[in-house]
C-alpha positions, -999 to 999 in steps of 0.1 A, spaced: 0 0 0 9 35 -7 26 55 23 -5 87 18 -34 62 13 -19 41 46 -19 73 63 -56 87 48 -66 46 67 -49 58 99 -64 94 97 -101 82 95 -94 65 126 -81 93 149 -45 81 146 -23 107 165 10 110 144 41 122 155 85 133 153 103 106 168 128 132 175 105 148 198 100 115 221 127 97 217 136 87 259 94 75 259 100 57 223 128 37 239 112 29 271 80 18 251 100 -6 225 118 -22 257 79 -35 271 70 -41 237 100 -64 231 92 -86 263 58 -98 247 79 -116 229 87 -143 254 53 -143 265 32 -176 252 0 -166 244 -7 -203 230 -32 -187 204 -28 -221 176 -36 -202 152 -50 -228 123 -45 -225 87 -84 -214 86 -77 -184 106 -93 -200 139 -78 -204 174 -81 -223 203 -105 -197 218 -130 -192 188 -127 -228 169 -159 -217 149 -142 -182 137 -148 -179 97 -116 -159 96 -95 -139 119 -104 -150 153 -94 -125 176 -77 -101 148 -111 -98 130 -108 -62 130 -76 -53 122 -87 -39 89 -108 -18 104 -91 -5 129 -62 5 112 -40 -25 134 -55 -13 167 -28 23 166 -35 52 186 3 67 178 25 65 151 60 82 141 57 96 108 92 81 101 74 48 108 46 51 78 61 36 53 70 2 73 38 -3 83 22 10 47 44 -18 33 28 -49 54 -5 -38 55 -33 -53 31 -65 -36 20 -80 -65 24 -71 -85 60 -50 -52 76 -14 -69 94 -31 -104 96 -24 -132 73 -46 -166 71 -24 -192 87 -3 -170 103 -20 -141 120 0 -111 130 34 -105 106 38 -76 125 67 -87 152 56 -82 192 79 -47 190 59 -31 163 24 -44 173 0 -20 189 -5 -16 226 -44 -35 222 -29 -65 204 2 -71 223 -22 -73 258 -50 -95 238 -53 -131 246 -76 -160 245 -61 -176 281 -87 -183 308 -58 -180 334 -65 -152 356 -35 -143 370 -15 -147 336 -45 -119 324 -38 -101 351 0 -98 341 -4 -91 310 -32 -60 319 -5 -48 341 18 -48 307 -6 -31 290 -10 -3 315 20 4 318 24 6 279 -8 29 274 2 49 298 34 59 278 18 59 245 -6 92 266 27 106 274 38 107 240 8 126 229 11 152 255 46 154 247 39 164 208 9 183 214 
């Protein structure tokens, strides 16, 4: 997709862009937290039919269903970071791909997608809100920093 159509998606949707330049200490805090999802086992099985584990009856998409949509769940965005993300995403599925979900890796997923799970374990959900949190609540200082 085309870096000003991309952005036109992400403009619809209320997308706050910004200079990396002007964040950079918050960008590098928020990439660390991002990277830890990484290790995390969300144990989503995604199947070649775009169902998981949680929603075996999904017709496509299972819990990323509205990644189109929603632009990939973004609130922020570094301009300098348009044309990555204009590259991967698809007019018609967004960042998701059938039998693979996300290609987006865990340090350049939004804040919603990196906390979203299927896992009926309480205290893992708990952990993981307490990720999340923590990584909204930088994503609100980076918008009051570039306002």
């Amino acid at each position: 997709m085309k870096n000003d159509a991309f952005k036109e998606i992400l403009l619809k949707r209320g997308i706050h862009f910004f200079n990396k330049d002007d964040v950079r200490g918050l960008l590098s805090s928020s990439r660390k937290l991002k990277e830890f999802f990484k290790n995390i086992d969300f144990d989503c099985q995604i199947t070649e039919d775009g169902s998981c584990k949680r929603y075996e009856n999904a017709l496509s998409k299972c819990c990323c269903f509205d990644c189109l949509s929603s632009g990939g769940y973004f609130y922020t965005m570094a301009d300098e970071e348009i044309p990555y993300y204009a590259k991967k995403f698809s007019v018609k599925t967004g960042f998701w791909r059938k039998g693979k979900g996300c290609i987006l890796p865990h340090k350049r997923r939004s804040v919603v997608c990196l906390c979203h799970n299927c896992n009926e374990d309480h205290s893992f959900d708990k952990g993981i809100s307490t990720l999340g949190k923590k990584l909204r609540d930088l994503r609100m200082e980076v918008i009051n920093a570039t306002k």
